[in-house]
SERO-4910 file (N, C-alpha, C, O; in steps of 0.05 Angstrom, whole numbers):
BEGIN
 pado doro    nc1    nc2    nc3   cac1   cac2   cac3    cc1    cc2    cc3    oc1    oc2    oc3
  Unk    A   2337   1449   2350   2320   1436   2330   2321   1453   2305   2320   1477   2307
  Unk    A   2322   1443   2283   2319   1457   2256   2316   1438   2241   2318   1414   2246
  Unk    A   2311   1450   2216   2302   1434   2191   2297   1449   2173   2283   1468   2177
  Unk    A   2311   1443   2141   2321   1460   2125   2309   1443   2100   2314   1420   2097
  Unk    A   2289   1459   2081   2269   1437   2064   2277   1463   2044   2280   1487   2047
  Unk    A   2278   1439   2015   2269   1454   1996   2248   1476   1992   2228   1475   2006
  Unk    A   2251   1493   1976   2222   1513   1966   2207   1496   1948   2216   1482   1930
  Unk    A   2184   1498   1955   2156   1493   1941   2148   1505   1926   2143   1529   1928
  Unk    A   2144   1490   1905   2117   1510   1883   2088   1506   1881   2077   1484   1880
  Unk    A   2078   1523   1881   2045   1542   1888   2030   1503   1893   2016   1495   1912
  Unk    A   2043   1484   1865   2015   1469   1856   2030   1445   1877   2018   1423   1877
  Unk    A   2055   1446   1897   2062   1417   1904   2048   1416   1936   2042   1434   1950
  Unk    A   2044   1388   1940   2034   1390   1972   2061   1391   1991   2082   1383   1981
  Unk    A   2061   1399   2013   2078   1393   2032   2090   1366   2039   2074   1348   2038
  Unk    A   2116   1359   2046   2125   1340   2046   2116   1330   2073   2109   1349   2087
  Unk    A   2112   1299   2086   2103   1288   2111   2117   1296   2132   2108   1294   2155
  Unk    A   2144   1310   2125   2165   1311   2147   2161   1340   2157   2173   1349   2177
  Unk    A   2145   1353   2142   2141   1381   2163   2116   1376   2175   2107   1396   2187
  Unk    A   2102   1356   2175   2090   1344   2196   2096   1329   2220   2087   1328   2243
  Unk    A   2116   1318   2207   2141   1311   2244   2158   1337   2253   2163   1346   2276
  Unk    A   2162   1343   2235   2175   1371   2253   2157   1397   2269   2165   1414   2285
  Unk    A   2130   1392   2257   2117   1411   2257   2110   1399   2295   2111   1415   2314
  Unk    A   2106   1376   2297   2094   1356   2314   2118   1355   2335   2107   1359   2357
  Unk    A   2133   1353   2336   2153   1353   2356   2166   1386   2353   2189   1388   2360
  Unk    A   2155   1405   2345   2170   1429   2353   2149   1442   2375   2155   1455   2396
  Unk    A   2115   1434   2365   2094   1430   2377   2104   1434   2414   2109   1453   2428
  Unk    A   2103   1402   2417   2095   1382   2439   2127   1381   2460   2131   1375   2484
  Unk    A   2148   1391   2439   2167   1397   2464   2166   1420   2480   2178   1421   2501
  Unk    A   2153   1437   2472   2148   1464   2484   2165   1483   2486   2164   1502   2502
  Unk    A   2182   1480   2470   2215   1500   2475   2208   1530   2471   2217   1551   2481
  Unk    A   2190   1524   2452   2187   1558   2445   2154   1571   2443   2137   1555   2437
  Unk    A   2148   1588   2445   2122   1603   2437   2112   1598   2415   2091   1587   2411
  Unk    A   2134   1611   2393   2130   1616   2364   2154   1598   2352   2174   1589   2364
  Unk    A   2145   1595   2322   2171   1584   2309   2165   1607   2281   2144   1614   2269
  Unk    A   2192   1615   2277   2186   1633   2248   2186   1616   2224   2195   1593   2230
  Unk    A   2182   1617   2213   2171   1603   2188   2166   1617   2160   2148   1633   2156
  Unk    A   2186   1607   2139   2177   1617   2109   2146   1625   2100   2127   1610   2103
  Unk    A   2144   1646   2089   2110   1650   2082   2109   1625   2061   2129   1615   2052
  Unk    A   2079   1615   2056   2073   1601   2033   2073   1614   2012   2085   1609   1992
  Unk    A   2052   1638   2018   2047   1661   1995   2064   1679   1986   2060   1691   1964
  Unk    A   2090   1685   2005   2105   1708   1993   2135   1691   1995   2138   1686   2019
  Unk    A   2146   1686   1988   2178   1677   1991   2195   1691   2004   2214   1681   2016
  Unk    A   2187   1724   2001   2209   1738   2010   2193   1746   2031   2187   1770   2029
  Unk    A   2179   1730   2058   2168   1740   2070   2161   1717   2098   2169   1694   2096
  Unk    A   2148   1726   2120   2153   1699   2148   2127   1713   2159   2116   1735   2160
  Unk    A   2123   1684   2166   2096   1677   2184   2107   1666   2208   2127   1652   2205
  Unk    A   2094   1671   2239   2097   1659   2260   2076   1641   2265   2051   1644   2261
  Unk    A   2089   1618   2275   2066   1594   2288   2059   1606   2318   2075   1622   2327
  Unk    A   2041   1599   2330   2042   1595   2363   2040   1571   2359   2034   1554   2342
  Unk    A   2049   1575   2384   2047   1540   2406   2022   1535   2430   2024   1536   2454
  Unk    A   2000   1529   2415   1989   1530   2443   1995   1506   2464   1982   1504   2484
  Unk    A   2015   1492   2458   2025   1477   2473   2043   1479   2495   2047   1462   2513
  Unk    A   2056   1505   2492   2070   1526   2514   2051   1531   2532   2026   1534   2531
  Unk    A   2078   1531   2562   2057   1536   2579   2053   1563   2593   2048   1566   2617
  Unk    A   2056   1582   2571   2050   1603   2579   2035   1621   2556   2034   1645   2554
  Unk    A   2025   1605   2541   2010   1607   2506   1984   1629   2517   1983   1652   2510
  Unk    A   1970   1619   2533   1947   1628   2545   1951   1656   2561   1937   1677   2558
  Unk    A   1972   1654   2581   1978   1679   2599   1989   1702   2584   1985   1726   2587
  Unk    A   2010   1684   2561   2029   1709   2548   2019   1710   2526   2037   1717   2510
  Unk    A   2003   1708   2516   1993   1713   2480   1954   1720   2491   1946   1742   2498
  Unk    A   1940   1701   2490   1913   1703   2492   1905   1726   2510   1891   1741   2497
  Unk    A   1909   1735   2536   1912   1752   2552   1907   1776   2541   1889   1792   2544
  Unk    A   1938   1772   2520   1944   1805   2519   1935   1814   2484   1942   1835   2473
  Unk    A   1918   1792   2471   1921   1794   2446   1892   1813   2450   1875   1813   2467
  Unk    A   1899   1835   2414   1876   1849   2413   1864   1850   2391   1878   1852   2371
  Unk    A   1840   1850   2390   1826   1840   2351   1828   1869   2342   1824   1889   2356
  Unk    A   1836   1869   2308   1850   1892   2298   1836   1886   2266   1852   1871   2254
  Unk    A   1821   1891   2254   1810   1895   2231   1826   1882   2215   1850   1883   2218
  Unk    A   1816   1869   2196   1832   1860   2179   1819   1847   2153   1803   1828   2153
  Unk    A   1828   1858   2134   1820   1848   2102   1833   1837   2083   1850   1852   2072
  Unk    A   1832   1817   2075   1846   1801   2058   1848   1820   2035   1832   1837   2028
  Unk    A   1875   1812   2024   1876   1830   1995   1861   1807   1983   1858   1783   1989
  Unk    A   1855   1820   1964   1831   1804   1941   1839   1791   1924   1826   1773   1914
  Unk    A   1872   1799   1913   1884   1788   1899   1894   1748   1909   1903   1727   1900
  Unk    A   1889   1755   1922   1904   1732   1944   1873   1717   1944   1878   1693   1948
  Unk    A   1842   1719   1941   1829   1699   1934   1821   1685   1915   1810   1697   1896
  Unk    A   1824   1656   1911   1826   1637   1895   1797   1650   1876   1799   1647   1851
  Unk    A   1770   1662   1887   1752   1665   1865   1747   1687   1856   1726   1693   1845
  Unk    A   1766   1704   1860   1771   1734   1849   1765   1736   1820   1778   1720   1806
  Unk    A   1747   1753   1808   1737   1750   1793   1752   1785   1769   1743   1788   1746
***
């Protein structure tokens, strides 16, 4: 499965078709994660989970551990 989409700029919405792709990469279950272009950085990747995998729960939730975390400030829309 793949799918190869133009780059976006900051002000456009997403096109409908990374909502079918997003939807059938989902619900076939092939994989855990899918890597994926950042929105915010270009030169940079975000992972999806799947909680639709059937091992989402045993192999991710299980073993996941909460780790502090702060938004850079620059990155909020009412940064003053």
């Amino acid at each position: 499965m793949g799918c190869t989409l133009d780059p976006l700029s900051a002000d456009e919405d997403a096109p409908p078709e990374l909502t079918v792709y997003g939807d059938a990469w989902c619900f076939s279950k092939d994989s855990i994660a899918l890597h994926v272009p950042s929105a915010l950085s270009p030169m940079e990747y975000d992972y999806l989970l799947n909680p639709e995998h059937p091992v989402f729960f045993y192999g991710i939730i299980e073993k996941a551990e909460a780790i502090p975390f702060q938004l850079d400030s620059r990155l909020k829309p009412d940064r003053k």
